[in-house]
C-alpha positions as CSV (number, residue, x, y, z in Angstrom):
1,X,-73.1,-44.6,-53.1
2,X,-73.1,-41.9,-50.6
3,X,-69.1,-41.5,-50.4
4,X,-69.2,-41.4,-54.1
5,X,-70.9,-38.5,-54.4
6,X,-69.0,-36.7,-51.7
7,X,-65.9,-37.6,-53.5
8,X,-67.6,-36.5,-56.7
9,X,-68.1,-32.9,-55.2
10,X,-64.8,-32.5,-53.2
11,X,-63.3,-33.8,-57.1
12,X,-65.4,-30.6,-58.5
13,X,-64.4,-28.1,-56.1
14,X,-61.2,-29.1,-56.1
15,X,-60.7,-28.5,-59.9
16,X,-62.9,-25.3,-59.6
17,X,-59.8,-23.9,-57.2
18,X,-56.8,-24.6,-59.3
19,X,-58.9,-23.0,-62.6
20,X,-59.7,-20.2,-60.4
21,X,-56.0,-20.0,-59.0
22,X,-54.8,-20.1,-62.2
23,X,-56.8,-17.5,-64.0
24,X,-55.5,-15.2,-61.1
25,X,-52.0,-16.2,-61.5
26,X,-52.2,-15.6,-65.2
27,X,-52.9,-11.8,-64.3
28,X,-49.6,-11.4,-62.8
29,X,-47.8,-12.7,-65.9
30,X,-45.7,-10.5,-68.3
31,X,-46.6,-9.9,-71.6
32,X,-44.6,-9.5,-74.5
33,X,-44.8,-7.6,-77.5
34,X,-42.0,-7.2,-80.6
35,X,-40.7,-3.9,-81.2
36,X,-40.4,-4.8,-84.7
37,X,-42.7,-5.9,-87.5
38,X,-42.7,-9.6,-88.1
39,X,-42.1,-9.2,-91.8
40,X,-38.6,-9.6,-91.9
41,X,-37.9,-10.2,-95.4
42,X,-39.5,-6.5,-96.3
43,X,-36.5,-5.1,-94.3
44,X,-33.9,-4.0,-97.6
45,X,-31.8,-1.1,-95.5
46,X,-30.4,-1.5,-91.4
47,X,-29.3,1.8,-90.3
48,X,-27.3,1.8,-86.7
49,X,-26.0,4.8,-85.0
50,X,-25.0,6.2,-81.6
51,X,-23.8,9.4,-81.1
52,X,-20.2,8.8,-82.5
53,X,-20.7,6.0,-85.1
54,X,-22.9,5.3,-87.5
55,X,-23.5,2.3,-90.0
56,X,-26.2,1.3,-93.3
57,X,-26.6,-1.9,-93.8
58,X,-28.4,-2.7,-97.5
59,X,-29.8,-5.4,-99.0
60,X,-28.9,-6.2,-103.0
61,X,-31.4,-9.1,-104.3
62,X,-30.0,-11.2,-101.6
63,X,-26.9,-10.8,-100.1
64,X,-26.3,-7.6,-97.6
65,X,-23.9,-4.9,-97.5
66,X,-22.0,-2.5,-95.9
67,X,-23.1,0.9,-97.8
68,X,-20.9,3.2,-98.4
69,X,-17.5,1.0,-97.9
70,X,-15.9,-0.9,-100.9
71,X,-13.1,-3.0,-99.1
72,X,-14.9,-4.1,-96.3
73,X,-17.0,-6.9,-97.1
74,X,-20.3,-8.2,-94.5
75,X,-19.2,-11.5,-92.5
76,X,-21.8,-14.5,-93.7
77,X,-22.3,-15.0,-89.6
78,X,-23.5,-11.3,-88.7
79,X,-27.3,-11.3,-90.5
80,X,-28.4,-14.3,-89.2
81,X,-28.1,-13.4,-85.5
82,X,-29.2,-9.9,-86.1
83,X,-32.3,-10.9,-87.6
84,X,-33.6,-14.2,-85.2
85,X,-32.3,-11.8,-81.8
86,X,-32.5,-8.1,-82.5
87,X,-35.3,-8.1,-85.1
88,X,-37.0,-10.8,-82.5
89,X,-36.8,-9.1,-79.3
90,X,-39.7,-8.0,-77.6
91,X,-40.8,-5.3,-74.8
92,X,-42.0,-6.8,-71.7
93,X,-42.4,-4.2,-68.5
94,X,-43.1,-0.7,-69.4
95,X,-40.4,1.0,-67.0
96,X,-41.6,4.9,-67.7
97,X,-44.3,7.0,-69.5
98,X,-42.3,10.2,-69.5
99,X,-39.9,11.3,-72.0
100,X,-37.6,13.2,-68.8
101,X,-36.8,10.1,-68.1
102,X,-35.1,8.8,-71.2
103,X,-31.8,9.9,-70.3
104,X,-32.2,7.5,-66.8
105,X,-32.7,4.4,-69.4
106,X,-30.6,5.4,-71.9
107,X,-33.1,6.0,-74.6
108,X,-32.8,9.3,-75.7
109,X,-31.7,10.8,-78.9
110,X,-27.3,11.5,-77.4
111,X,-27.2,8.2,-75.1
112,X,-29.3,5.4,-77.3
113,X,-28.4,2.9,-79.8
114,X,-30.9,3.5,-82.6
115,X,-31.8,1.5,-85.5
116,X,-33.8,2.4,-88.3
117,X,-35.6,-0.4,-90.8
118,X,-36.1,0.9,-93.9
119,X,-38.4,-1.5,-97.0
120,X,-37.3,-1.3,-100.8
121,X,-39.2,2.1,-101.3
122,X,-37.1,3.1,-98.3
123,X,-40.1,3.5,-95.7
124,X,-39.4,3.6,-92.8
125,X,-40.9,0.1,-91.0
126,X,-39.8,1.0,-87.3
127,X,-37.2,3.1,-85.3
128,X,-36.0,2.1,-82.1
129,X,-33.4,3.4,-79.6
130,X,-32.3,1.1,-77.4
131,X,-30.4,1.7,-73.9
132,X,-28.3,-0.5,-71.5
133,X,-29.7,-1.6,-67.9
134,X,-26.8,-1.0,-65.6
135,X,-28.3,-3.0,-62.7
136,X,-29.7,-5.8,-65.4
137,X,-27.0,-6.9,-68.2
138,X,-29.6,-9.9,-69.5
139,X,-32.0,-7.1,-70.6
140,X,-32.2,-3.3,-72.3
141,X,-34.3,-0.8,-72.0
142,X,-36.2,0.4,-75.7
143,X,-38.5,2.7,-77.0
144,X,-40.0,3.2,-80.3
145,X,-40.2,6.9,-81.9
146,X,-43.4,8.6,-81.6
147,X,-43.7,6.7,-78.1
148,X,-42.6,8.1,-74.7
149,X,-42.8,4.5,-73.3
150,X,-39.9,3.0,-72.2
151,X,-39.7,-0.8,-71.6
152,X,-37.2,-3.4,-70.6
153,X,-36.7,-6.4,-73.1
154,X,-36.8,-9.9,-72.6
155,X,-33.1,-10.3,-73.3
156,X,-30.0,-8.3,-73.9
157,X,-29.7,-7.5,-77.7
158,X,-28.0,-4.2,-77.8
159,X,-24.3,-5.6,-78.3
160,X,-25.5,-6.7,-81.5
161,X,-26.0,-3.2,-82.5
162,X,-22.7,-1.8,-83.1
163,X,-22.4,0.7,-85.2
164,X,-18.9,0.2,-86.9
165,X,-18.3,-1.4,-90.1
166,X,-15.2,-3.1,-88.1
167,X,-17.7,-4.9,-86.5
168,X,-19.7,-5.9,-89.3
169,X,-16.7,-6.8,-92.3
């Protein structure tokens, strides 16, 4: 009876140091937030634009469009990804608190990628610029307007953002 209970303790301890060694652990982990809202069906206009291009994409009942272009019609393939990768990607490590740095990451208003989500009353539901990683390809950097954080995503999204209605029809 008397090894029992020693077992029964050393048991005890034992599971009191992974629990502890865990909850440290989990203090090290990254955290990830989205950068946009999770109601993706309010989304009714997709504006992209660097500093040379610049694309609107608009939602009629159902079906998307390119706005503004007649002959050039939206490929069936190009929403789907958009919406499950861009409109799901999240900021994990905040890389920067100050706006001087934006240029470094790619973020600010001549270097970024920015897209605009707009609802049916045209509010605007976020803005984002978004900036390649040249040591990093598998993530981007992003920040939000009225933020000066800049963080790197938890995966690469910005080649979905192209801005030309080539791209899109």
């Amino acid at each position: 009876m008397g090894n029992l209970k020693y077992v029964v303790i050393a048991l005890g301890a034992l599971i009191a140091l992974v629990v502890a060694s865990q909850l440290q652990q989990s203090g090290y982990a990254t955290r990830a937030y989205a950068v946009f809202p999770d109601n993706k069906e309010a989304v009714h206009s997709i504006e992209l634009w660097t500093k040379s291009d610049t694309l609107s994409l608009e939602k009629q009942e159902t079906e998307w469009s390119i706005a503004d272009h007649d002959s050039l019609e939206l490929r069936p393939n190009k929403m789907d990804p958009f919406f499950e990768l861009v409109l799901g990607v999240k900021k994990e490590t905040m890389v920067s608190r100050n706006s001087r740095n934006w240029e470094k990451y790619s973020v600010d208003d001549s270097t970024g990628t920015h897209i605009r989500l707009r609802d049916a009353g045209g509010e605007e539901m976020e803005h984002a610029v978004f900036g390649r990683s040249s040591s990093d390809w598998s993530h981007n950097y992003v920040r939000t307007t009225g933020s000066d954080e800049v963080f790197l995503t938890n995966e690469s999204v910005i080649h979905l953002l192209y801005p030309r209605a080539t791209y899109w029809g």
